[in-house]
C-alpha positions, -999 to 999 in steps of 0.1 A, spaced: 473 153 -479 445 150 -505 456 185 -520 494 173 -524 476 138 -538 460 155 -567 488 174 -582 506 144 -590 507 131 -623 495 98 -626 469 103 -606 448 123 -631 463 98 -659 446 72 -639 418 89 -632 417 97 -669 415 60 -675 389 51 -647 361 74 -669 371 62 -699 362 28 -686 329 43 -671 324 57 -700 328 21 -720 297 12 -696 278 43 -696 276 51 -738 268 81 -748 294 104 -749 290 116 -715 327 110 -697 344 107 -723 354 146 -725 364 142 -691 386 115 -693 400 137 -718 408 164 -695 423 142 -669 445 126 -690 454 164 -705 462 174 -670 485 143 -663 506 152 -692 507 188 -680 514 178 -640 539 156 -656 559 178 -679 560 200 -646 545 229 -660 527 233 -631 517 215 -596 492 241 -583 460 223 -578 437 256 -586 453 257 -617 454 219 -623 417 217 -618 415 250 -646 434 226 -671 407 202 -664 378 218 -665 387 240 -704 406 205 -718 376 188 -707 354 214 -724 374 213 -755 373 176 -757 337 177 -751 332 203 -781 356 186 -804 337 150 -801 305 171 -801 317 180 -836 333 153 -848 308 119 -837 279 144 -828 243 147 -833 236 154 -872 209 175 -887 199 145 -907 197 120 -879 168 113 -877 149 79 -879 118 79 -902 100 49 -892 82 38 -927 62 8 -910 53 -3 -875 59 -40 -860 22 -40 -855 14 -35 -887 6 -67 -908 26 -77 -938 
């Protein structure tokens, strides 16, 4: 039953939606690739592409990677990030 469970759709759409609210509350880029991929894989379980649960959970896991690369890219860490702290609250006026 949980195999049959996970190849529907809305399932991953939903669980899609349940890290990107984790990942509301949790900052830092961390679920955010995965809710991604879930939400990836409901559109492909719901075109009816597939329903194979192997390959289901493949979709996931290189969407997610993708996502994960593409935000990596796009919002990332910069070179020039860096925070240069010119005076310390200790320090007097």
């Amino acid at each position: 039953m949980p195999e049959q469970l996970w190849t529907l759709w809305w399932v991953w759409i939903v669980f899609g939606f349940v890290l990107g609210i984790l990942e509301v509350l949790v900052p830092g880029f961390i679920f955010l690739g995965f809710a991604i991929g879930a939400v990836i894989t409901g559109a492909v379980a719901g075109l009816g592409i597939t329903h194979s649960l192997p390959l289901l959970v493949l979709i996931f896991a290189v969407a997610s990677v993708v996502a994960w690369l593409v935000l990596r890219r796009v919002v990332g860490v910069r070179s020039n990030q860096e925070k240069v702290w010119h005076h310390d609250i200790n320090d007097g006026p």
